[in-house]
N, C-alpha and C positions, 0 to 999 in steps of 0.2 A: 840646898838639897844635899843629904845624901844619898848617896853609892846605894844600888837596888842588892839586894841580897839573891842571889842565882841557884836556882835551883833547876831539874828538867822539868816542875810546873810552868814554870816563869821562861823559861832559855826562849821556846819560839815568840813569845810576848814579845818580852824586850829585844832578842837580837836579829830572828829573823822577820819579824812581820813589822817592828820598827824601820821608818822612813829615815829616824835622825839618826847618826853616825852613835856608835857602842863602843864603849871603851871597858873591856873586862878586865879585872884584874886577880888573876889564879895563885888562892895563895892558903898558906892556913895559920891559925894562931898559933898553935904550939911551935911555930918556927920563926926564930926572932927576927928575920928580916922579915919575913910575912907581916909581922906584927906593923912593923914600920910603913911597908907598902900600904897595909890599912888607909896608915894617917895621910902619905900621897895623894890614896885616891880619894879621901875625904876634903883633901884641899882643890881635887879637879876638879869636883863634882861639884861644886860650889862655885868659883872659876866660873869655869865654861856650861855651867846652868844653859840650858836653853838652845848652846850650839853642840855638843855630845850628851847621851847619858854614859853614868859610871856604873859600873856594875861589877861586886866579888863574888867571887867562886871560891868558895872557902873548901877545902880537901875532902874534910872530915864530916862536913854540910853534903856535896856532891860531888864525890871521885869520876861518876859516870861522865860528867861533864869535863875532867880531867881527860879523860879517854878518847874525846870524840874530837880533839884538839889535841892528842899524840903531847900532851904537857907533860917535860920531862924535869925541869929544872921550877924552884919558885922560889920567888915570884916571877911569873911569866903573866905581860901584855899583851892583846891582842885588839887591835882598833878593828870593828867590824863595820861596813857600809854595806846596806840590805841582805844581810845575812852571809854576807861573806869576809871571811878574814882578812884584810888589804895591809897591816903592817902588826910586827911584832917584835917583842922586843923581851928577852932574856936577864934575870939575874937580879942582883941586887937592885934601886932604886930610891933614889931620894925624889924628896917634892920637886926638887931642880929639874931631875931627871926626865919624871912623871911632865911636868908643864912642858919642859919643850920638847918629850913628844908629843903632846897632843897641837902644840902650838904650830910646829912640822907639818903635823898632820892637816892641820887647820889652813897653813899658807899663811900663820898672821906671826906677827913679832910680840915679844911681849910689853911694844908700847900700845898694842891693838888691844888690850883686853885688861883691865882694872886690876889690880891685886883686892887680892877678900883674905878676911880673916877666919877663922875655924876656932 
């Protein structure tokens, strides 16, 4: 699977009215980390299928949604469960990074969950 594309159509869809844990990720292309977090969240989301959705908030797609999570820095994480924000996490990110937080976030180790390829 990939990362759900975020807009304020979609925001209460996927984050608040979803039961399963949300993993946003605020970023935007013309910034070349942003670029990078992309490829992260396209390996979580694939990953952890089924136990988080991923989901980008690209800047230049929806600022508003930059706004209503006070996002100052990007890329910037935010793991939502039932429409509330519960962990976040600031700045640059590799795939490393991206897996074990959501792995943290999960309680599991990464011999709990298969490596997948993208």
């Amino acid at each position: 699977m990939n990362p759900f594309t975020i807009g304020t159509l979609n925001y209460d869809f996927v984050v608040k009215q979803n039961k399963i844990p949300t993993l946003l990720g605020f970023t935007s292309w013309w910034e070349q980390v942003g670029r990078g977090t992309h490829y992260a969240l396209r390996y979580a989301a694939k990953r952890f299928d089924g136990r988080i959705w991923v989901g980008v908030v690209d800047y230049d797609y929806c600022a508003e949604v930059f706004h209503w999570h006070d996002i100052t820095e990007i890329p910037t994480l935010i793991m939502f469960e039932n429409g509330v924000p519960v962990k976040r996490f600031e700045g640059f990110k590799s795939s490393n990074d991206v897996d074990d937080f959501v792995l943290d976030y999960l309680g599991l180790t990464d011999d709990d969950v298969p490596e997948v390829s993208i």
